[in-house]
C-alpha positions as CSV (number, residue, x, y, z in Angstrom):
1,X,23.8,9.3,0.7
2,X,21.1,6.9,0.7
3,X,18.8,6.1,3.5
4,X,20.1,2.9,4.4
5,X,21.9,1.8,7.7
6,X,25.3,3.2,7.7
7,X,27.5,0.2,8.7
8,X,30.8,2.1,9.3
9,X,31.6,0.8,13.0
10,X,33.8,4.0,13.5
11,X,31.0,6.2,12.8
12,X,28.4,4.1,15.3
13,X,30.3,4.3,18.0
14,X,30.5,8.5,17.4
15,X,26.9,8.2,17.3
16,X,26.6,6.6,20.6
17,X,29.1,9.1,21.6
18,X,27.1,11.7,20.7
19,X,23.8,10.5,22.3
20,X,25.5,9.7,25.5
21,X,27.3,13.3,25.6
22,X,23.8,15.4,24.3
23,X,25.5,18.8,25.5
24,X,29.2,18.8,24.4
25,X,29.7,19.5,20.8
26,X,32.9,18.0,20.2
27,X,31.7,14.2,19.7
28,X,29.5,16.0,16.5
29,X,32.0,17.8,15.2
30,X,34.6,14.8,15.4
31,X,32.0,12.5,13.4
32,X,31.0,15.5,11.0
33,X,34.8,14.5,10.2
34,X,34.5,11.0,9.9
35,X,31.1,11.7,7.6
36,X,33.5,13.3,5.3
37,X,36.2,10.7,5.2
38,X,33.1,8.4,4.0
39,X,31.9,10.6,1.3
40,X,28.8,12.0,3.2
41,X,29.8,16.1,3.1
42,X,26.4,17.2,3.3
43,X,25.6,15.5,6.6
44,X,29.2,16.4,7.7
45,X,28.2,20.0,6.6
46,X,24.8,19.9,8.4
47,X,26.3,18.9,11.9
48,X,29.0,21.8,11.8
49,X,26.7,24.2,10.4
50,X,24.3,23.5,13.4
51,X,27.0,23.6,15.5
52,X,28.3,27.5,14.9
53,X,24.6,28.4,14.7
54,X,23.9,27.2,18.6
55,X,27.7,28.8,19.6
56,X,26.3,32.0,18.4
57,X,23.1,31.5,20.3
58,X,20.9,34.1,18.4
59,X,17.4,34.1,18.9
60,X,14.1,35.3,17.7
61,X,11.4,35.9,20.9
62,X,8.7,38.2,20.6
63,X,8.7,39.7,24.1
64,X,8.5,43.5,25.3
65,X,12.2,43.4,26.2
66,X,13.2,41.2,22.8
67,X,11.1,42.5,19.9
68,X,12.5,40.8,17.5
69,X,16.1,39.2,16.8
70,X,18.8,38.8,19.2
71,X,22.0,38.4,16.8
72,X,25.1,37.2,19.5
73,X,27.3,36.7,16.0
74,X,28.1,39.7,14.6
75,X,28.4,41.2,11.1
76,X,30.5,41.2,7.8
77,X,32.0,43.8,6.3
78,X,28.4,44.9,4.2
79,X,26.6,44.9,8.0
80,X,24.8,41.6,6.9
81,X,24.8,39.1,10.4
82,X,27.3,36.1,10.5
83,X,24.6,33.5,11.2
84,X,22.2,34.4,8.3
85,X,23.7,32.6,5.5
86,X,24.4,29.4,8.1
87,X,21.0,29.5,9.0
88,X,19.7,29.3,5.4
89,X,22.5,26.8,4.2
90,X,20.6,24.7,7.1
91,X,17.5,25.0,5.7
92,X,18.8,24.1,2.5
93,X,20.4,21.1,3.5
94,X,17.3,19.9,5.2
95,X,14.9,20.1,2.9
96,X,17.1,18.1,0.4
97,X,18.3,15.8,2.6
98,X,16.0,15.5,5.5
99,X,14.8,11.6,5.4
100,X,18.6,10.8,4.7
101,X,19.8,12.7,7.7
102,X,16.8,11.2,9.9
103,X,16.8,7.7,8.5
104,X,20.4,7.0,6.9
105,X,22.2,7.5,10.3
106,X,24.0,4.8,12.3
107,X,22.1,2.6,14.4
108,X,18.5,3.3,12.2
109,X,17.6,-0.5,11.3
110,X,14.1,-0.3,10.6
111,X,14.9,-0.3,7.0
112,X,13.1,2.9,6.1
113,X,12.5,3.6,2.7
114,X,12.3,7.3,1.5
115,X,10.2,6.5,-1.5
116,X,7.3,4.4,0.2
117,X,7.3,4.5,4.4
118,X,7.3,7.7,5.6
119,X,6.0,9.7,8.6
120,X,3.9,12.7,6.9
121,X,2.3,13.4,10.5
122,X,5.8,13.8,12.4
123,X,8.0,16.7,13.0
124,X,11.1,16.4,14.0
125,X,13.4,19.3,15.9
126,X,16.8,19.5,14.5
127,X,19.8,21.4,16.8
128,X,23.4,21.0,16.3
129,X,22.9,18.4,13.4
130,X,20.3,15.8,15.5
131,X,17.1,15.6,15.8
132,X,16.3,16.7,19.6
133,X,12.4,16.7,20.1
134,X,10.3,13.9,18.4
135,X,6.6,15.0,17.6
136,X,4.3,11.7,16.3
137,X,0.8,9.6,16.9
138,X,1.4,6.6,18.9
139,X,0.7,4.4,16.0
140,X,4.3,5.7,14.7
141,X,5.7,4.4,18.3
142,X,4.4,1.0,18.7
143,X,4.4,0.1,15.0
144,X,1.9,-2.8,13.4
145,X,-0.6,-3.5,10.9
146,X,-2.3,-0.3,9.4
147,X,-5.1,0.0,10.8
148,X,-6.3,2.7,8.1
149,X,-5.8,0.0,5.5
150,X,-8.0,-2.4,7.3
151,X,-10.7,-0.4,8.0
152,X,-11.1,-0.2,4.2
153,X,-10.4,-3.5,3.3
154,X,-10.5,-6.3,6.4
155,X,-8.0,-8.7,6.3
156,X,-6.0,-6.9,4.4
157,X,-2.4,-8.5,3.5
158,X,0.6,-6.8,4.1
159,X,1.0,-5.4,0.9
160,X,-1.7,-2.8,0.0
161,X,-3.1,-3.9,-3.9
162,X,-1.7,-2.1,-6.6
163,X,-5.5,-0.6,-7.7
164,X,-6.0,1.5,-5.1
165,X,-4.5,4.9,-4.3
166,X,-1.4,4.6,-1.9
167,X,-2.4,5.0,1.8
168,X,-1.4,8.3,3.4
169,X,-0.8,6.8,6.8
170,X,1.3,3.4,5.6
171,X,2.5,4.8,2.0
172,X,0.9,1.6,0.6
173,X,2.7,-0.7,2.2
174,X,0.2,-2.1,4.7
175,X,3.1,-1.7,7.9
176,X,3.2,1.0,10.3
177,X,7.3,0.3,11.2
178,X,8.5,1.8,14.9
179,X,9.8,5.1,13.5
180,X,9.8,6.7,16.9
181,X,12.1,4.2,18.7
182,X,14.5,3.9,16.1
183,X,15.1,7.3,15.8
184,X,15.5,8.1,19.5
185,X,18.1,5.4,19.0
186,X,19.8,6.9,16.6
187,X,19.7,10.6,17.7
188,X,20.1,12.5,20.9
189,X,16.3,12.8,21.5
190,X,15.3,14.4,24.9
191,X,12.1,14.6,24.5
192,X,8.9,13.1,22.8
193,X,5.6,14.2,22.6
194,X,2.7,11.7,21.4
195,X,0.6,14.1,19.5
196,X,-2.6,12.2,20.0
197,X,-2.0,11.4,23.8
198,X,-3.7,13.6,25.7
199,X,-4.2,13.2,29.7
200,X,-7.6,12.7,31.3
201,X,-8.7,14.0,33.9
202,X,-10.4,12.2,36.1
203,X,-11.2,14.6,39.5
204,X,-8.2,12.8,41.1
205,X,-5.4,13.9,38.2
206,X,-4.4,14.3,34.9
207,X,-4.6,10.3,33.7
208,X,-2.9,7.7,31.9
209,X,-4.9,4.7,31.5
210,X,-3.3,1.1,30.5
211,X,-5.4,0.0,27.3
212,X,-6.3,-3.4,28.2
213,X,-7.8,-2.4,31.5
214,X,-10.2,-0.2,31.4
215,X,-13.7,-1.2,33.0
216,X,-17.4,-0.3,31.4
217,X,-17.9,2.5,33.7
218,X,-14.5,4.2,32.8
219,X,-15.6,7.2,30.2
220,X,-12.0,7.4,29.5
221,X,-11.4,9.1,25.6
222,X,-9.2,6.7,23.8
223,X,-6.5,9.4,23.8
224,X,-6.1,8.7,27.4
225,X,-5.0,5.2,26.9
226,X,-1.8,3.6,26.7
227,X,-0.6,0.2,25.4
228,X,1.0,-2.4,27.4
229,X,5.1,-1.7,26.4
230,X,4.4,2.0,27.5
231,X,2.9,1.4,30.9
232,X,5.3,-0.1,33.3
233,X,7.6,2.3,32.6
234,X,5.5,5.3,34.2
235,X,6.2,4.0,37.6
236,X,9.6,5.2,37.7
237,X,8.6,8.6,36.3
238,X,8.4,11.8,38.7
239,X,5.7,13.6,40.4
240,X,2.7,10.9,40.0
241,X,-0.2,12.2,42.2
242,X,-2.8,9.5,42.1
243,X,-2.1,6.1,41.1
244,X,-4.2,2.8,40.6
245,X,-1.2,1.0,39.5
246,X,-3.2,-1.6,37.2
247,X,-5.6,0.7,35.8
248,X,-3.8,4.4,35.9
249,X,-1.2,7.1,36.9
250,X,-2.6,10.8,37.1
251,X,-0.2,13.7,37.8
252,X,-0.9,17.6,38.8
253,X,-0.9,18.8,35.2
254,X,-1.2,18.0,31.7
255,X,2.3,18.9,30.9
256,X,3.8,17.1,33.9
257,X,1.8,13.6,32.5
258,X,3.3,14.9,29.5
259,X,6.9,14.5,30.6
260,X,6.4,11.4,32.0
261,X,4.6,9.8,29.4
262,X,8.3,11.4,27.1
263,X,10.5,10.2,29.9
264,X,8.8,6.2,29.4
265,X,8.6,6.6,26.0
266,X,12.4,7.3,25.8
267,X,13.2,4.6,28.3
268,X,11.1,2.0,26.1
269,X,13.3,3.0,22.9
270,X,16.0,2.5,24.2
271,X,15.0,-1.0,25.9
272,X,13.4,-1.7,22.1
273,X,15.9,-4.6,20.6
């Protein structure tokens, strides 16, 4: 499999079926099915493998009640536990397949290429075969011109020149494309965390400021700032404390302007055309 948009109509409307049911395994399992009518066993594998790994719901949490593993799955006959080889069959499977799994699903049209554009700064959370919990900067959100690339070189074309060493940010290709919106669209995502976001607070809350408003006597860190297609979309999230609705939203706590700064950024994915 190849990471290129799957164009199967069968298989997009599973996908959709799948983000729209996030909880119920049986839309996964029935397009691990389809996968393997199309060739694609390893994916089909990956979704069924991640499938009886949940069911079994063991766990590792180092608390004073839970040391160490909780195994719900049982053993074979040498005493070894059911979901050990699963669990490393996963792993396998991921780190050979990983960008085709994240990037060759249905509905991924930003024409990712493994071998040039990809996201070394992002981790993604895989359960049940889908990526559930998106980690990435914003510049891997909103997409653009690199701006790595042009602080080296101003005015810099969209292709990077062949003498220089390929840029770690862009891969070389001068484009940041919207990674984080296209895979929310194509996975069950249900939560997103903009690693280099971080709330401000501002003695009234914990702050998002819009970008393009700030004043000269704001001393806001730019990690406090948002850009404009992020912004409107915080006024329908929960629990805002203090508001200046042109300027900024502040909540009670870093992690509940964290949630809604996830809850717009999933809303503006799947708004993204």
């Amino acid at each position: 499999m190849s990471a290129t948009l799957t164009t199967d109509e069968t298989l997009a409307s599973l996908t959709m079926d799948v983000i729209a049911n996030p909880k119920d395994d049986l839309p996964r399992l029935v397009m691990a099915d389809r996968l393997d009518e199309l060739g694609q066993t390893e994916r089909a594998e990956f979704i069924r493998v991640g499938v009886q790994i949940a069911k079994w719901g063991c766990d590792f949490k180092q608390t004073a009640e839970q040391p160490g593993w909780k195994h719900n799955c049982g053993t074979d006959e040498k005493g070894y536990w059911l979901c050990q080889p699963l669990r490393f069959r996963e792993r396998e499977l991921l780190e050979a397949h990983e960008v085709d799994f994240l990037a060759g699903a249905p509905l991924f049209s930003v024409g990712w290429q493994a071998n040039s554009t990809w996201v070394p700064e992002a981790d993604w959370t895989w359960e049940r075969g889908f990526v559930s919990r998106v980690e990435l900067p914003l510049r891997w959100w909103v997409g653009g011109e690199c701006q790595h690339c042009v602080r080296i070189i101003p005015g810099l074309p969209t292709q990077r020149p062949a003498n220089l060493n390929p840029c770690d940010v862009c891969g070389g290709t001068g484009i940041i494309p919207r990674i984080g919106p296209e895979v929310v669209k194509a996975h069950p995502v249900e939560y997103v965390r903009l690693t280099d976001r971080e709330p401000y607070w501002n003695g009234r809350g914990y702050c998002w400021y819009h970008a393009d408003r700030l004043r000269p006597s704001d001393d806001v860190p730019e990690c406090a700032t948002l850009p404009p297609d992020l912004w409107p979309l915080l006024v329908h999230t929960h629990g805002i404390k203090t508001a200046v609705a042109d300027r900024y939203f502040g909540w009670d706590g870093t992690d509940a302007a964290h949630n809604a700064l996830s809850a717009a950024a999933l809303e503006h994915a799947r708004s993204v055309k």
